[in-house]
C-alpha positions in Angstrom: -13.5 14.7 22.9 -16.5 14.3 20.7 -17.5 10.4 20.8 -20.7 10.8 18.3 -22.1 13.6 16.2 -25.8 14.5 15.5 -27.1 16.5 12.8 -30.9 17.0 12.1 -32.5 19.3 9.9 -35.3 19.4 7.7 -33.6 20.8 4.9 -30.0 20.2 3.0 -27.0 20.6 5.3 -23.9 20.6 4.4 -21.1 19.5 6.9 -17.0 19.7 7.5 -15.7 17.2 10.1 -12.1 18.2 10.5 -9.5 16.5 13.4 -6.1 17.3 14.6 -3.9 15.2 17.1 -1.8 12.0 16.9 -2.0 8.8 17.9 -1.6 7.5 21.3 -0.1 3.9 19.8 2.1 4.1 17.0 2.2 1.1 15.3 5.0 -1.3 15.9 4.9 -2.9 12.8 5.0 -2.2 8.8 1.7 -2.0 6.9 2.3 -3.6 2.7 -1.0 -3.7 1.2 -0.2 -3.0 -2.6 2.7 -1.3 -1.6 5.4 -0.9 0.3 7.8 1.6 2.2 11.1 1.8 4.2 12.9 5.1 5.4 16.3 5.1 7.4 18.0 8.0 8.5 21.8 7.9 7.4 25.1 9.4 7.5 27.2 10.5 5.1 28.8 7.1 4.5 25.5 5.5 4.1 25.5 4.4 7.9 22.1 3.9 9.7 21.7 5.8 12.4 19.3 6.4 15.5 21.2 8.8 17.4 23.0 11.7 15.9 24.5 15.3 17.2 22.4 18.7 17.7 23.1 20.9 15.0 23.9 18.7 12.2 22.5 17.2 9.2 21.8 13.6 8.2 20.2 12.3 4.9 16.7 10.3 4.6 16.4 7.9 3.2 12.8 6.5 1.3 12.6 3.5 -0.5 9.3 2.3 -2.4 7.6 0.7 -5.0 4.2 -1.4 -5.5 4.1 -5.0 -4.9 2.7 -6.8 -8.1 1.2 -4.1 -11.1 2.2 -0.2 -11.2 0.2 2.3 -9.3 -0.3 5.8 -10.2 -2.1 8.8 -7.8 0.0 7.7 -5.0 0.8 9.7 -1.8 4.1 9.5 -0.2 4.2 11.1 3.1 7.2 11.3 5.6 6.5 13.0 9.0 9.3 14.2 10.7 10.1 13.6 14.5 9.9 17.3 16.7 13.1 18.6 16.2 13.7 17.4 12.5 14.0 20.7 10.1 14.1 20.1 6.6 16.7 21.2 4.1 14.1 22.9 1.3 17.0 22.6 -1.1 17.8 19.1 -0.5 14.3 17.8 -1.9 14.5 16.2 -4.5 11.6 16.3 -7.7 13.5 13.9 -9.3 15.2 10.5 -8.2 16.8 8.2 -10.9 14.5 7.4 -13.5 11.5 8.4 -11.5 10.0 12.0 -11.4 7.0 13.6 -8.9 4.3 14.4 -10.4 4.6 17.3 -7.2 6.3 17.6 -4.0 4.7 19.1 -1.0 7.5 20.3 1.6 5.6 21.4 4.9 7.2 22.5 8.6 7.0 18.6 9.7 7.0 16.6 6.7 7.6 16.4 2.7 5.0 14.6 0.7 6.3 12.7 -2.7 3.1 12.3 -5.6 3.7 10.1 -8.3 3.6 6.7 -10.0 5.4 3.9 -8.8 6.4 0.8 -10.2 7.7 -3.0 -9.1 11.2 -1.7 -8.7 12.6 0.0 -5.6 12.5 4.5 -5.9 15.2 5.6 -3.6 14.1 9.0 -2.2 17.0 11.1 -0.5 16.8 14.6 1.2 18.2 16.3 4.4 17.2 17.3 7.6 18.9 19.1 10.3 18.9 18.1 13.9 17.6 21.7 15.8 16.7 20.3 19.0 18.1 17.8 21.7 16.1 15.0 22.9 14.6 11.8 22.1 12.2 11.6 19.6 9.7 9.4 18.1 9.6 9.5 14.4 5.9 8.7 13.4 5.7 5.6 10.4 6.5 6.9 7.1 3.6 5.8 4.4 2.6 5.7 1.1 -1.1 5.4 -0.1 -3.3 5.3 -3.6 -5.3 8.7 -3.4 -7.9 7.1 -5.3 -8.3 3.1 -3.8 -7.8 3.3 0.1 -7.0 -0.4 -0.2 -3.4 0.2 -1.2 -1.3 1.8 1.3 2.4 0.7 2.9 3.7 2.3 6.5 7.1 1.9 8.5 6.8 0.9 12.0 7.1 3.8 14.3 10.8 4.3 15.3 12.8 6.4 17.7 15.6 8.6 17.2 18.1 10.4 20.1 19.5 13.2 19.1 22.5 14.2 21.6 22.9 17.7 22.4 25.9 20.1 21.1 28.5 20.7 23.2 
């Protein structure tokens, strides 16, 4: 691990500093700096759940919105615990009276652009359940993509998932 980089030259240099990895502490608590950010995992009755079956599918469930005065250029993103695949077709671009300005759906997580306002967005999409174990699912969080002083997280959370029988 690379503690402190160098660079000398006497002429221009130009430079990409890129890192991969996680975080050995996942915060136990919820960051609301401007905004803020809850996600549950459900069932289809609206039930919260932290342990669920292999091979099935459950519903999460994202709820934001800015504190005080709307916020535009904001970054939702919602990484998914190992094991989590998500349902491409359950991804919603629109929620209510709120639309994405773009959604991002990757391997291990689904990323919501858009505006927000004081009152609560209620984001909803499905992930399936492929492997058996338990899992850490890493905070949820939402940040402006233009003032890093507004940004909202979940506490890190953990999730069994029993295997199928």
């Amino acid at each position: 691990m690379a503690r402190r980089i160098i660079l000398e030259s006497d002429q221009s240099i130009f430079y990409l500093n890129s890192q991969a990895g996680f975080n050995q502490n996942l915060p136990k608590t919820a960051i609301r700096e401007g905004l803020e950010i809850s996600r549950d995992f459900v069932d289809d009755d609206g039930n919260q759940l932290d342990t669920f079956g292999q091979g099935k599918e459950i519903t999460v469930r994202l709820r934001i919105r800015a504190l005080k005065k709307p916020m535009t250029n904001v970054a939702v993103v919602d990484l998914l615990p190992g094991g989590f695949e998500v349902v491409r077709s359950s991804v919603p671009r629109t929620a209510f009276n709120w639309r994405a300005d773009y959604v991002d759906i990757r391997e291990d997580r689904v990323i919501f652009y858009g505006a927000f306002d004081t009152s609560i967005k209620e984001l909803e999409y499905k992930v399936k359940l492929t492997a058996a174990g338990n899992f850490v699912a890493p905070p949820a969080f939402a940040e402006s993509m233009y003032d890093r002083s507004i940004k909202a997280s979940t506490a890190a959370a953990r999730f069994e998932v029993t295997p199928s029988h």
